[in-house]
N, C-alpha and C positions, 0 to 999 in steps of 0.2 A: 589803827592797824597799818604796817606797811604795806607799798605795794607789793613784795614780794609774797608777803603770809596772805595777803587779798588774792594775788593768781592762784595760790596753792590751795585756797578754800573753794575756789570757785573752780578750778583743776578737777579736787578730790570729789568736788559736787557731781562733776559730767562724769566719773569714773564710778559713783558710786549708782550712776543711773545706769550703766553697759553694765554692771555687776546687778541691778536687776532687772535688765534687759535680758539681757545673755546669758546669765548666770556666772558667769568667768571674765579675767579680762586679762589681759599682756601688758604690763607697764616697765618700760626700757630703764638699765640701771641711772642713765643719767637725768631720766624726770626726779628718780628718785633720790637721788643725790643731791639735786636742787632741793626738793622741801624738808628732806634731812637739815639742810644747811642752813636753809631758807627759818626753821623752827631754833636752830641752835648753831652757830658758824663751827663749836668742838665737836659736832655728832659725830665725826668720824674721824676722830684723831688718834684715837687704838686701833687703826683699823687694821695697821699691820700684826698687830695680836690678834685681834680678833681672828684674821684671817690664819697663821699661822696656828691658834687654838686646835685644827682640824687635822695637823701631825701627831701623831702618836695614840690616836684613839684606839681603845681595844676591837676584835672582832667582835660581830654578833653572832652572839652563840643560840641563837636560836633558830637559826634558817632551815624550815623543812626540808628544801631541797639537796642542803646539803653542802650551800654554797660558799665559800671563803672570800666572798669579795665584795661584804660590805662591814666597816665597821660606824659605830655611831656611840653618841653619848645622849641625855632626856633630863629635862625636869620640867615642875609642876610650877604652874602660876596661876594668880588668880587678880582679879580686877573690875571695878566699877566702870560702867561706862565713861567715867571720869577723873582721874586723881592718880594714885600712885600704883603700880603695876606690882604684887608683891609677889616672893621667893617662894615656896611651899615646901613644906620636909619630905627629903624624898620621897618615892613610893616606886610600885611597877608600873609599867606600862600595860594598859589590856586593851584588846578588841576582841569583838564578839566571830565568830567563824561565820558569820551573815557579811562582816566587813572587811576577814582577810579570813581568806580560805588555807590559805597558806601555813603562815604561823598564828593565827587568831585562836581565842579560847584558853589559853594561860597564861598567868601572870609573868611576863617576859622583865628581869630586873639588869637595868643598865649603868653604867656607870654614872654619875651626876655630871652634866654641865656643872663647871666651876661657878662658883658663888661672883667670883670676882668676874667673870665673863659675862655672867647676867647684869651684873653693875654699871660696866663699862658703857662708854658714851653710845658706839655702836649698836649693842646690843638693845640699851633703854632705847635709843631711835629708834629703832627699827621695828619694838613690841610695842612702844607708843603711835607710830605712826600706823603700823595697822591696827591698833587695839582702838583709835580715832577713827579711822575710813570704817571699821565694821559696826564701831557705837552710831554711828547715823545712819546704819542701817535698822540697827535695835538700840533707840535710845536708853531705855531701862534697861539691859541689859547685866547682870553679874557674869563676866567673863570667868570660865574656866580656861584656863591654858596651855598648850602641852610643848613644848619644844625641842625640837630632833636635829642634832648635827648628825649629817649622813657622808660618810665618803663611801662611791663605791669607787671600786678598782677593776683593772682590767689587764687580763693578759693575755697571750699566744693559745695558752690552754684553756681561759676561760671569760666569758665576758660578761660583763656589769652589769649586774639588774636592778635601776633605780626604782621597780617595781616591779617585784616578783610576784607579786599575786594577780599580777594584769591588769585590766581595766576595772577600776574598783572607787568607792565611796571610803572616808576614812570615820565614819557616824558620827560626824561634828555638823556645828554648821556653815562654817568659812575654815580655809585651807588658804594657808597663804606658804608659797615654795619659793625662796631666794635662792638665787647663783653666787656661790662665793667663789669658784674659780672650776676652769677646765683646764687637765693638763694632758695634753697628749692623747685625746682621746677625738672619733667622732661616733656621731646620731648622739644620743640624747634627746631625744624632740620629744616634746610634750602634747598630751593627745588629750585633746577634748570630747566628750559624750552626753548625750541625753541617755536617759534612762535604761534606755532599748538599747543602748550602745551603739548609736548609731553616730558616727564623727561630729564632732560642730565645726572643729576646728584642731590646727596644730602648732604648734612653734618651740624654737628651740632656744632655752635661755641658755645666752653664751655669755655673756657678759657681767662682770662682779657687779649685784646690787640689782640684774634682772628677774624681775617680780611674776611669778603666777598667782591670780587671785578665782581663788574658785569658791562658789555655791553649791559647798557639799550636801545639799537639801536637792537640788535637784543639776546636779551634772558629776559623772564620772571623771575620771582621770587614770592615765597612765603615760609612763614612760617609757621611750624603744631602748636596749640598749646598749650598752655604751661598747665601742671596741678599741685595742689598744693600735697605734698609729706605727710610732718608732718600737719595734720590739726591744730594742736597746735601752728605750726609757721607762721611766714609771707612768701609768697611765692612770689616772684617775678623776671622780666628780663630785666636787666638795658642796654640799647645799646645806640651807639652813631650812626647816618646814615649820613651821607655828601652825598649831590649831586653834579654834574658838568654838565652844560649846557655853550658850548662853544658858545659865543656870537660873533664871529670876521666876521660871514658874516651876 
């Protein structure tokens, strides 16, 4: 093993003890960049597709409140705690109204993440590298997967709710939320909870490739949000979220 896969396992080890210590943990784009790298020197060699992927997404049409200012694309995956990460035919999206008060309770149908988007170098790193940190938390583990490209938007009349339903649980059991870019926008800051919703912590991923890892089993989350800066420009918060719901019992 090189030395650099030797820090990354021994890295992902002390990460994966704050993830159950804490239940959550903040890891900065550039740790992550490293063991992207450190696993495969191409991992992010689409990255400028990748990132561009998040223009021209449809709205979602399903916001109770009513709101114009988020749109997103979703698909299904599925995974052994070890080996290849596959594609699944599409389907909807559901939450129970226990886990989003908001729009929960019907089958909400989004457009697909592209085939070729799941394929790409980025993308496979990024599902591999946390579909890895979460199987040494549940080595047996059969991963369900779910994958949400979210842009909200913001402007003069209206501002960005990267979670409209507030401080909430997503009924998985790892939530992992990347930054793929802020434009024009501030707050954002991500908000930690126990149960009682009582804070643990907060921080704001600003940076492409900055990681929230949360223990949807026992910690909340929410986002404050977002407001437009220049009214001149386009303001918005382009993230990637993957979920994991271990399927093996």
């Amino acid at each position: 093993m090189s030395e650099k896969l030797l820090m990354q396992v021994n890295d992902t080890v002390s990460l994966c003890e704050k993830i159950t210590g804490d239940g959550f943990s903040f890891v900065p784009g550039q740790q992550i960049k490293a063991w992207l790298l450190a696993s495969n020197p191409d991992a992010l060699s689409d990255w400028q597709a990748f990132d561009a992927s998040w223009d021209g997404m449809p709205l979602d049409e399903y916001m109770a409140d009513g709101g114009r200012y988020r749109r997103r694309r979703f698909a299904t995956l599925s995974a052994e705690a070890a080996g290849p990460i596959v594609l699944e035919p599409h389907q909807p999206h559901y939450q129970s109204r226990e886990y989003n008060s908001l729009n929960g309770g019907i089958a909400r149908i989004y457009e697909p993440i592209p085939a070729a988007l799941i394929h790409g170098q980025t993308m496979q790193g990024i599902l591999q590298l946390s579909r890895d940190l979460f199987s040494r938390l549940r080595p047996q583990a059969r991963w369900h997967i779910e994958a949400h490209q979210f842009r909200i938007e913001a402007n003069q009349q209206e501002h960005g709710q990267p979670a409209p339903e507030g401080v909430h649980r997503d009924g998985v059991d790892y939530v992992l939320v990347m930054m793929v870019k802020r434009v024009n926008i501030s707050s954002g800051t991500t908000t930690l909870h126990n149960l009682d919703k009582v804070v643990l912590d907060s921080f704001t991923l600003t940076n492409p490739l900055d990681w929230a890892l949360v223990d949807d089993r026992r910690c909340m989350h929410g986002v404050t949000p977002v407001e437009q800066i220049d009214p001149a420009m386009a303001a918005y918060r382009d993230v990637l979220v993957v979920t994991f719901t271990d399927k093996s019992s």
